[in-house]
KEKE-3310 file (N, C-alpha, C; in steps of 0.2 Angstrom, whole numbers, plus 5000, padded with zeros to 4 digits):
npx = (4890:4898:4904:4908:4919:4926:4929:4939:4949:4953:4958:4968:4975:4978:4986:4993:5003:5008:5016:5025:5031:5041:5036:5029:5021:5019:5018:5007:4994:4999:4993:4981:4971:4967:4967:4957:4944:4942:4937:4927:4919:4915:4911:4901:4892:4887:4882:4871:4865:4860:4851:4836:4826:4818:4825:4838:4833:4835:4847:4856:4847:4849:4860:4863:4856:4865:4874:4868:4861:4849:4832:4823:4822:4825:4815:4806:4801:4796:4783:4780:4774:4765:4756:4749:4747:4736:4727:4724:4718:4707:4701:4698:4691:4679:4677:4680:4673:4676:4687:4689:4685:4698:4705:4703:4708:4722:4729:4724:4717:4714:4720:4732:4737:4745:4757:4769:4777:4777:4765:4770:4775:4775:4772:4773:4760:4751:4752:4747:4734:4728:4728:4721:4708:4706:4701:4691:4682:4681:4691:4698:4707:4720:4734:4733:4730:4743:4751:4747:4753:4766:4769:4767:4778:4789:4787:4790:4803:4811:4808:4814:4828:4832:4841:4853:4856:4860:4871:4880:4882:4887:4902:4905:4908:4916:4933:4935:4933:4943:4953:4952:4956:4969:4972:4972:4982:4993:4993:4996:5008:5016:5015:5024:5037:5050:5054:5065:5071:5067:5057:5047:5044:5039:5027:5021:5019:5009:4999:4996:4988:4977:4971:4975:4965:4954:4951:4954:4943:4933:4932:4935:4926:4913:4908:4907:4900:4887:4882:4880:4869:4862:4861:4854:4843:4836:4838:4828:4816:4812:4806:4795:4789:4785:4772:4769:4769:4762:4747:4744:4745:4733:4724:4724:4719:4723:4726:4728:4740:4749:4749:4757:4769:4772:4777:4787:4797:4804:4812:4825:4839:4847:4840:4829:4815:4811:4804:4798:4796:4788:4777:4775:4771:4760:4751:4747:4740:4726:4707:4695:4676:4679:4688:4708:4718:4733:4742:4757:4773)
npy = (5524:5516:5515:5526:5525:5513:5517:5529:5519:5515:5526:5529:5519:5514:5524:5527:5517:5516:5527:5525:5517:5521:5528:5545:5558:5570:5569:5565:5575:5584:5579:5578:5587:5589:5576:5570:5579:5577:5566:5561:5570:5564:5551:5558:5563:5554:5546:5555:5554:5540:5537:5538:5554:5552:5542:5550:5560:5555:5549:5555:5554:5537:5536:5540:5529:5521:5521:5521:5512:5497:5503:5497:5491:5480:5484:5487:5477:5470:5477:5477:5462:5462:5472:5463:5453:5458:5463:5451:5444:5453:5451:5437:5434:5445:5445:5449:5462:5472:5476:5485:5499:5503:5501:5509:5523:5521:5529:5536:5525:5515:5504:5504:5517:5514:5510:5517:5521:5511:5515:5528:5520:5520:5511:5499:5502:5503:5490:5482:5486:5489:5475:5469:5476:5469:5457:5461:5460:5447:5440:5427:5417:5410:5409:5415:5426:5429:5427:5441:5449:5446:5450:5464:5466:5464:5473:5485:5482:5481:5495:5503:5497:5504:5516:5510:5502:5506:5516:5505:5500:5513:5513:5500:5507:5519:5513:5512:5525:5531:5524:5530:5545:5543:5539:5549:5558:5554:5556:5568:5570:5562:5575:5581:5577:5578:5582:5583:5566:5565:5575:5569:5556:5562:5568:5555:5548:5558:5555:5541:5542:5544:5530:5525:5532:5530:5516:5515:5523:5516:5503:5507:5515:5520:5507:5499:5508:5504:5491:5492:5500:5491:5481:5487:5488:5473:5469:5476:5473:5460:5465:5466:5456:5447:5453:5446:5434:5431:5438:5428:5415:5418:5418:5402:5398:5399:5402:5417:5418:5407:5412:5424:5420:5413:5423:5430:5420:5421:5435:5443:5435:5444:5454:5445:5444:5433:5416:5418:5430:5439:5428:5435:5448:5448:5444:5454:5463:5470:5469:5480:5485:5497:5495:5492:5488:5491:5486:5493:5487)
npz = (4942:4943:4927:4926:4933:4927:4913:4918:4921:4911:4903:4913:4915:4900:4894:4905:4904:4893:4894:4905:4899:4892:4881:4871:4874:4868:4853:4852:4859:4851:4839:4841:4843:4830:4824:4832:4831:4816:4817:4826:4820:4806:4812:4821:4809:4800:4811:4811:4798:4799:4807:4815:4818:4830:4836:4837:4845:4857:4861:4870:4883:4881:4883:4898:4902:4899:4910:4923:4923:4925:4929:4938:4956:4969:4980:4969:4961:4973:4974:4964:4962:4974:4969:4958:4963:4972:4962:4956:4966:4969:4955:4959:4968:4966:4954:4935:4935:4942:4941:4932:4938:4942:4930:4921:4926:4932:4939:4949:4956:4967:4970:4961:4965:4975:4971:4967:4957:4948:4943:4937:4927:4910:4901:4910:4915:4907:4900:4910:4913:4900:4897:4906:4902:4892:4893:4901:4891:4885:4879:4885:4884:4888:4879:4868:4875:4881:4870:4865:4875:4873:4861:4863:4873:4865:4854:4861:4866:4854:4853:4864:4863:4852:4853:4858:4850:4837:4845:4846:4832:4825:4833:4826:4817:4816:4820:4806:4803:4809:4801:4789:4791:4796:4784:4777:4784:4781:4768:4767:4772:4764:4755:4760:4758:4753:4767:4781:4790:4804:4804:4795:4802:4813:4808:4801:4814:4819:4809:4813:4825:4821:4819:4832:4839:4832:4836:4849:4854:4849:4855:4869:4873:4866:4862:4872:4881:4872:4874:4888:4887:4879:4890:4900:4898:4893:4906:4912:4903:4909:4919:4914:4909:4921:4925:4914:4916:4929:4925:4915:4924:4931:4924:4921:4931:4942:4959:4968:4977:4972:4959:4961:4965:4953:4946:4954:4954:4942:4943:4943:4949:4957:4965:4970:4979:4994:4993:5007:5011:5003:5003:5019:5013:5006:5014:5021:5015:5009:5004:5002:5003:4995:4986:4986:5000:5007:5018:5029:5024)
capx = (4896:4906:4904:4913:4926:4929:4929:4943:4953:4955:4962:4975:4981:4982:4991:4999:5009:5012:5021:5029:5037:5045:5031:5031:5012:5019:5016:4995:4995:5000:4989:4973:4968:4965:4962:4950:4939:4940:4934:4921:4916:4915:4906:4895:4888:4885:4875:4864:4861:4859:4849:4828:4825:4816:4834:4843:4834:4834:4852:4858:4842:4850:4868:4862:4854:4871:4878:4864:4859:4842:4829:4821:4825:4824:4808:4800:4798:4791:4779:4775:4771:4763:4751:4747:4742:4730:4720:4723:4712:4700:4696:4694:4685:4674:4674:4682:4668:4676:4694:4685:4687:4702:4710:4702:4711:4726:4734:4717:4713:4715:4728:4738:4740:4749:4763:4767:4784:4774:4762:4772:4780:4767:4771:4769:4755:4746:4753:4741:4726:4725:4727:4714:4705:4703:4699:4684:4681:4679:4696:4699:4709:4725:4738:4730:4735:4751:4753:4746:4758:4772:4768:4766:4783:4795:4788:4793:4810:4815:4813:4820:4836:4835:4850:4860:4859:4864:4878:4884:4882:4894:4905:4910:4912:4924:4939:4935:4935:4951:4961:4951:4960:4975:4976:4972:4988:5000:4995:5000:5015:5019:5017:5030:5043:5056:5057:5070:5070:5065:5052:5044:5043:5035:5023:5016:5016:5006:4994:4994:4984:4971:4971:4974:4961:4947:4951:4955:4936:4929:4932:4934:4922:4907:4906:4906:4893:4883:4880:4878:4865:4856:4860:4850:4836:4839:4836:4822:4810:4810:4799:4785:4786:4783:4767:4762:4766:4756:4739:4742:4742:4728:4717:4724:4714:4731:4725:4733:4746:4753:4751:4764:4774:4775:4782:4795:4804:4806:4813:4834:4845:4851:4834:4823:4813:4812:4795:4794:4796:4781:4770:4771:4767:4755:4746:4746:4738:4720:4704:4688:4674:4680:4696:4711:4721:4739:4745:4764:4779)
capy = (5525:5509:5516:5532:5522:5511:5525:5533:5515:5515:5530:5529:5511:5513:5529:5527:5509:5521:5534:5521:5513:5526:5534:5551:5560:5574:5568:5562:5579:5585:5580:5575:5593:5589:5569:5570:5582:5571:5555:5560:5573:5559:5546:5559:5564:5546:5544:5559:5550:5533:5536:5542:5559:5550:5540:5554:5565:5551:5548:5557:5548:5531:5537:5540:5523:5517:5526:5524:5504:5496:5508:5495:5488:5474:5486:5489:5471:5467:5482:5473:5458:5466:5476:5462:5451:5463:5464:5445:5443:5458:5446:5429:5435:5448:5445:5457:5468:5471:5479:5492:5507:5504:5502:5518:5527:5520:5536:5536:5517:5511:5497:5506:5523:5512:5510:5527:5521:5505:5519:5533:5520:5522:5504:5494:5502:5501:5482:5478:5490:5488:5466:5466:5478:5464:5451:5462:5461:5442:5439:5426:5411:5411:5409:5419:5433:5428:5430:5447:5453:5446:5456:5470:5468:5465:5480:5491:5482:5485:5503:5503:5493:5508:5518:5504:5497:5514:5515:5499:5502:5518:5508:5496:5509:5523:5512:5512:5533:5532:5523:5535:5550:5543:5541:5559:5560:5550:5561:5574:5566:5562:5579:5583:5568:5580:5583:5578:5560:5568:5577:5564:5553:5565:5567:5548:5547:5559:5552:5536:5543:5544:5525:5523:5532:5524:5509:5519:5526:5511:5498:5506:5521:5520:5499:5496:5509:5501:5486:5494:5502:5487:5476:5487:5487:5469:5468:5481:5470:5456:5467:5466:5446:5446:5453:5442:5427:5432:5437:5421:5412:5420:5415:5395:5397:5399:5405:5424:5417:5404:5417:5426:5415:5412:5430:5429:5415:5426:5441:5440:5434:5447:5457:5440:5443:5427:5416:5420:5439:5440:5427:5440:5456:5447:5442:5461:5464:5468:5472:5480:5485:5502:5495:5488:5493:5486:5486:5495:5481)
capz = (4945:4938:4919:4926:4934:4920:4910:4922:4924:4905:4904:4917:4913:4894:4894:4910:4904:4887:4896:4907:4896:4888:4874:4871:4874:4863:4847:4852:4860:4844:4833:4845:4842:4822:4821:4836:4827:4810:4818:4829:4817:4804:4816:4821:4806:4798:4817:4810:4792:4798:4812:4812:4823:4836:4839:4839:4853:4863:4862:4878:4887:4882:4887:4903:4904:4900:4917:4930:4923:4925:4935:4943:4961:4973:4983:4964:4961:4976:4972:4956:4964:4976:4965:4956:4969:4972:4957:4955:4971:4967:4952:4960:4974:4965:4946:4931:4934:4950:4940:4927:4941:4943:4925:4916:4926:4936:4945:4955:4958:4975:4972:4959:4968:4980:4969:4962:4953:4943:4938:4932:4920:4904:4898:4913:4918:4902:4898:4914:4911:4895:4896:4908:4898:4886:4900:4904:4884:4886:4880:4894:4883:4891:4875:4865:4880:4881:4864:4864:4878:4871:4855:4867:4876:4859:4850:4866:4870:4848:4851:4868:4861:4847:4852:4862:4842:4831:4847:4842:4825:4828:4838:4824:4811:4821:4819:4800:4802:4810:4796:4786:4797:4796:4778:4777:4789:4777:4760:4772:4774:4757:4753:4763:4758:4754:4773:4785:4792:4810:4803:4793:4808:4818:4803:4803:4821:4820:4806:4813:4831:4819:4819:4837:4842:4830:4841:4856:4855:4847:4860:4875:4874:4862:4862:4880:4882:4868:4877:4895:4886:4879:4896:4908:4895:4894:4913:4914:4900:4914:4923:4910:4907:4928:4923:4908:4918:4933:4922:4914:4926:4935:4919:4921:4936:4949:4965:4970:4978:4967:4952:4962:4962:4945:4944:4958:4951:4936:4945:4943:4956:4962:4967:4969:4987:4996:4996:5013:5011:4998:5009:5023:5012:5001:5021:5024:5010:5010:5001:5007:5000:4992:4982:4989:5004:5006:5024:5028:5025)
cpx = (4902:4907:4910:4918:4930:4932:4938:4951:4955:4958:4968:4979:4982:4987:4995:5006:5010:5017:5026:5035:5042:5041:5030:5023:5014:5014:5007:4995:4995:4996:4981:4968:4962:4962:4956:4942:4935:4935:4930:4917:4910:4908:4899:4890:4885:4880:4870:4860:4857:4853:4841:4828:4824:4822:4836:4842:4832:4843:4855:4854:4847:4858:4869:4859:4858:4877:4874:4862:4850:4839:4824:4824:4822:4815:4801:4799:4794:4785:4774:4769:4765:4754:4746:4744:4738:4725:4720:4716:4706:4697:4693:4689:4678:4672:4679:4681:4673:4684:4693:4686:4694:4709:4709:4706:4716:4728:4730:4715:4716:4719:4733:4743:4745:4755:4764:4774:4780:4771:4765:4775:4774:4768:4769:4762:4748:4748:4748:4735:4724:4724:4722:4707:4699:4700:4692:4680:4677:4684:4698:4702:4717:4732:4737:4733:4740:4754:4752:4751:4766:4775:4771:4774:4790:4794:4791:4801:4814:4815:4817:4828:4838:4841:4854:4863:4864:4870:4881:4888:4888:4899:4909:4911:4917:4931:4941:4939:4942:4955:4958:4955:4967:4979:4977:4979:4993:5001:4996:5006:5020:5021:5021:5040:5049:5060:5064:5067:5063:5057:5045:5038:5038:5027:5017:5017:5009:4997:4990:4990:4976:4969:4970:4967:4953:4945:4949:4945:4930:4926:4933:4929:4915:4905:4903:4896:4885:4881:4880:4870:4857:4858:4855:4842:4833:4832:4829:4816:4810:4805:4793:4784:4783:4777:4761:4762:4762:4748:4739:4739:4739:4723:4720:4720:4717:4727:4731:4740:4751:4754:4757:4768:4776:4779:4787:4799:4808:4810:4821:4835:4846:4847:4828:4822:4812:4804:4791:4793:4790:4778:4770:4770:4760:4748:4744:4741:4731:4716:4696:4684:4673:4687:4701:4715:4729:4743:4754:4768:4782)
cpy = (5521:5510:5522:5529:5517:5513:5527:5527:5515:5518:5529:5524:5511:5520:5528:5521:5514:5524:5531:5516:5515:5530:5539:5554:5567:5575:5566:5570:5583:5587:5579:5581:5593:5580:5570:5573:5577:5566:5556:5565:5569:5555:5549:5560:5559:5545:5549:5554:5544:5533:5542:5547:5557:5546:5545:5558:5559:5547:5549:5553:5542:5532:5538:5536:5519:5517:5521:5515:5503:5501:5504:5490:5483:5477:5488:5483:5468:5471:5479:5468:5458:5468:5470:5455:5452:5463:5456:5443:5448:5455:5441:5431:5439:5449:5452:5461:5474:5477:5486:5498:5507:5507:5508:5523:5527:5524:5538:5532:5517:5509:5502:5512:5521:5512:5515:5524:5516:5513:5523:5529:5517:5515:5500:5497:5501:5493:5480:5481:5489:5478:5467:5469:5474:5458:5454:5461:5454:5439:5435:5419:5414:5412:5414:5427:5433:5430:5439:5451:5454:5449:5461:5472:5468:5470:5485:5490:5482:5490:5506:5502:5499:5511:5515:5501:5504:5515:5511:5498:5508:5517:5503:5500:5514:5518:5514:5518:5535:5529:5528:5543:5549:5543:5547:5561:5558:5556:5565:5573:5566:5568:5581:5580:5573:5583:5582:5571:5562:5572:5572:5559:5556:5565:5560:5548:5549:5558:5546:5536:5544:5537:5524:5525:5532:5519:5510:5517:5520:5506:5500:5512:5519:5512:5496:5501:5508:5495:5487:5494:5497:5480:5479:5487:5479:5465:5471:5474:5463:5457:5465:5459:5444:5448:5449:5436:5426:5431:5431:5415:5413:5417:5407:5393:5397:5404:5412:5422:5413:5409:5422:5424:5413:5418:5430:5426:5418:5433:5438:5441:5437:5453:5451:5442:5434:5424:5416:5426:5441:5437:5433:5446:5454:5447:5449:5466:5464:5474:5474:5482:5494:5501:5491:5493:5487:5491:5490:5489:5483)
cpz = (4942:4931:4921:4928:4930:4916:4911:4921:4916:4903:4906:4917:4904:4892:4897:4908:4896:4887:4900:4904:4889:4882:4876:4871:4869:4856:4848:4853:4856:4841:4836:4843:4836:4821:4827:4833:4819:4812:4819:4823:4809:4806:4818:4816:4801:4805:4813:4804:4793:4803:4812:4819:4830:4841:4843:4845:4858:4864:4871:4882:4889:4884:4894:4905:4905:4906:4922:4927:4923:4930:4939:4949:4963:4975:4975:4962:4965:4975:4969:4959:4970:4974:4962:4958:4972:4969:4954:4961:4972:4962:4953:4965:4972:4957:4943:4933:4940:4948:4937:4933:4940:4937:4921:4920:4936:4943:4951:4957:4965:4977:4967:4961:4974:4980:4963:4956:4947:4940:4933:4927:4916:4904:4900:4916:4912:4898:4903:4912:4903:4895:4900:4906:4894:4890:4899:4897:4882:4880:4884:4890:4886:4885:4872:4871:4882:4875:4863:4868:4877:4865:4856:4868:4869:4856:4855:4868:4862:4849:4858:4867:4856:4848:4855:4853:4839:4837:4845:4835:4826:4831:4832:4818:4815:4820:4811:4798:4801:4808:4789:4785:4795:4789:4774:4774:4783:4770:4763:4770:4768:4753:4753:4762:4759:4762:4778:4789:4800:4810:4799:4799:4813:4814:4803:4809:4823:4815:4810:4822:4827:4821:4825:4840:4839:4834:4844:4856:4855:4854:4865:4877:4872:4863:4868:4883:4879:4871:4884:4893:4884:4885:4900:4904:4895:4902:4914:4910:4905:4917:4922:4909:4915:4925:4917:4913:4927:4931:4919:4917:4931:4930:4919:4927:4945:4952:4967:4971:4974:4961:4955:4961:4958:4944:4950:4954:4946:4937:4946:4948:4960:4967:4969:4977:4985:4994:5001:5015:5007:5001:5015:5020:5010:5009:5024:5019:5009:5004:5002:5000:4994:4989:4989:4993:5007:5014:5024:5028:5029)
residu = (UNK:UNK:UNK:UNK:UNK:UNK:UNK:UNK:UNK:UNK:UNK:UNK:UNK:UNK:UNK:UNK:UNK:UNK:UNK:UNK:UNK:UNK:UNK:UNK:UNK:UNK:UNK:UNK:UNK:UNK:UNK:UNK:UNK:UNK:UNK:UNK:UNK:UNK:UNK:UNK:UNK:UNK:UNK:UNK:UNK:UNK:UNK:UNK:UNK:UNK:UNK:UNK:UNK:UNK:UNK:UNK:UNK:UNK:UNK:UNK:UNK:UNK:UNK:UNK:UNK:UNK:UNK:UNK:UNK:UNK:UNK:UNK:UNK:UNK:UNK:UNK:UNK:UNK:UNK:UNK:UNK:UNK:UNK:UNK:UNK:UNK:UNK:UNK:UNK:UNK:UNK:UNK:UNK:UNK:UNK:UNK:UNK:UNK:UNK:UNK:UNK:UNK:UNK:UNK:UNK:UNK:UNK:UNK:UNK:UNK:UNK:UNK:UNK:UNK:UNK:UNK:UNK:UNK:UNK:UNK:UNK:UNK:UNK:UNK:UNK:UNK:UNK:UNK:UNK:UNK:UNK:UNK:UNK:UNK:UNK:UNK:UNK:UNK:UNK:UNK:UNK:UNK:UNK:UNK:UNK:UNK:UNK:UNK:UNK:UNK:UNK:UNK:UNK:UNK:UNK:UNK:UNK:UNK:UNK:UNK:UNK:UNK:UNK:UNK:UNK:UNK:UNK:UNK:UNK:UNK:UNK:UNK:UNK:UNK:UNK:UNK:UNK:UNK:UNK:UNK:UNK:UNK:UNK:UNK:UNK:UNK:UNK:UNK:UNK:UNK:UNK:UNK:UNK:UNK:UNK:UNK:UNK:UNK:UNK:UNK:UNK:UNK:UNK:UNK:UNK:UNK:UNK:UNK:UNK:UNK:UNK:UNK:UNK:UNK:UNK:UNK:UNK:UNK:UNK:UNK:UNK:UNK:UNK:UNK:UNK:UNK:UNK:UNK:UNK:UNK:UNK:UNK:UNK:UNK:UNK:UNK:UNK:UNK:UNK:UNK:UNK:UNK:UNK:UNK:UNK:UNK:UNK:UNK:UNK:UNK:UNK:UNK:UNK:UNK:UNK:UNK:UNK:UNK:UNK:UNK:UNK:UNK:UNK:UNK:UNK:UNK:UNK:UNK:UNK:UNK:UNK:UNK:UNK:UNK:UNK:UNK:UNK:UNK:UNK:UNK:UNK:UNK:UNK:UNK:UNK:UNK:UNK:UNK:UNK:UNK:UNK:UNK:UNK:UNK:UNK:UNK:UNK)
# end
């Protein structure tokens, strides 16, 4: 909703104070028809060369990451916490052995079908099932698991950030296009020399909207949305180090609760439950002898 508004406030304040102050929307108008097509037609085909398939059909995707923001909320962290609270105390109280149902096959385990949003995302659910996989493995040094998770999370947040980057990348060439465009405009122009002054003038103005609107697009369009895009991913890979520093410090030998803890702290600002809002879910939280069973909040 703020990217659209933005969006809308750019518009009406850079043209509005144009027109305000006596410039003429004829000549953009004009020519917007013929340089608009040049530039982007430009930018985008340079996007197609520079850019590997799997980018590209995920462009729209990441355009609409850069709209709608991070996807996870205040109640999908506690979730996490939650969840992982869960299988922290399914292993101190009952051993690994005790997880193996669960992890082969999540979307039917006890504790993870609780939280259906964690599940349906492939990555967190396979960053848990698979680390404790390796647990049951007798993988059980603590660095060593940190290291492999954080392997885990940089390979997924490079090709996450893939089209947030190729938009950026797009974003500082488009001004280039647009003195590209413009120089078009001018051998036009020159063609034309023998014209009248009147004419001329109307001529490069209209070239040089090539120019404005490489900027135009650059910085207020394509650049902003290029780092929207790698902010709310940004935000989102937070979710998954909440995860390393829980299993971690479930293997330093940290009691359920405090292994919470460690991932609360880690949960941004502006979504962090309190530590008295998690000690009452975590106390509602229970586990019997057929998996776990987590009380309503």
């Amino acid at each position: 909703m703020f990217g659209i508004i933005g969006l809308v406030f750019v518009m009406v304040t850079v043209f509005g104070a144009y027109v305000a102050s006596g410039g003429k929307m004829d000549i953009i108008l004009h020519a917007m028809p013929f340089e608009l097509p040049m530039l982007m037609g430009g930018a985008i085909g340079a996007y197609l060369v520079a850019n590997r398939p799997l980018v590209l059909k995920s462009t729209f995707k990441g355009l609409g990451k850069a709209f709608k923001g991070p996807k996870w909320n205040k109640q999908d962290y506690k979730d996490l916490l939650c969840l992982l609270f869960l299988l922290c105390k399914l292993m101190k109280s009952k051993g690994l052995i005790a997880v193996e149902q669960h992890i082969e096959k999540p979307e039917e385990s006890a504790i993870f079908s609780q939280f259906p949003r964690i599940v349906h995302d492939h990555f967190a659910a396979d960053l848990m099932c698979d680390t404790l996989r390796t647990l049951t493995m007798g993988m059980e040094n603590p660095m060593q698991i940190e290291e492999t998770i954080d392997k885990q999370i940089a390979k997924h947040h490079h090709e996450a950030l893939a089209v947030g980057h190729a938009l950026q990348t797009m974003a500082d060439g488009i001004p280039a296009i647009g003195i590209v465009v413009a120089v078009l405009g001018v051998i036009k122009t020159m063609a034309s020399i023998d014209q009248p002054p009147v004419i001329l003038g109307a001529m490069i103005g209209g070239a040089l909207v090539g120019t404005f609107l490489g900027v135009f697009v650059a910085y207020c369009f394509v650049g902003p949305l290029a780092v929207s895009n790698q902010n709310a991913h940004n935000e989102e890979q937070q979710f998954y180090f909440i995860i390393r520093d829980v299993l971690v410090a479930h293997l330093k030998g940290m009691a359920p609760q405090i292994s919470m803890e460690m991932g609360r702290v880690q949960i941004p600002s502006s979504m962090q439950p309190t530590f008295v809002e998690m000690e009452e879910l975590s106390s509602n939280l229970k586990i019997d002898g057929s998996g776990a069973q987590a009380a309503a909040a």
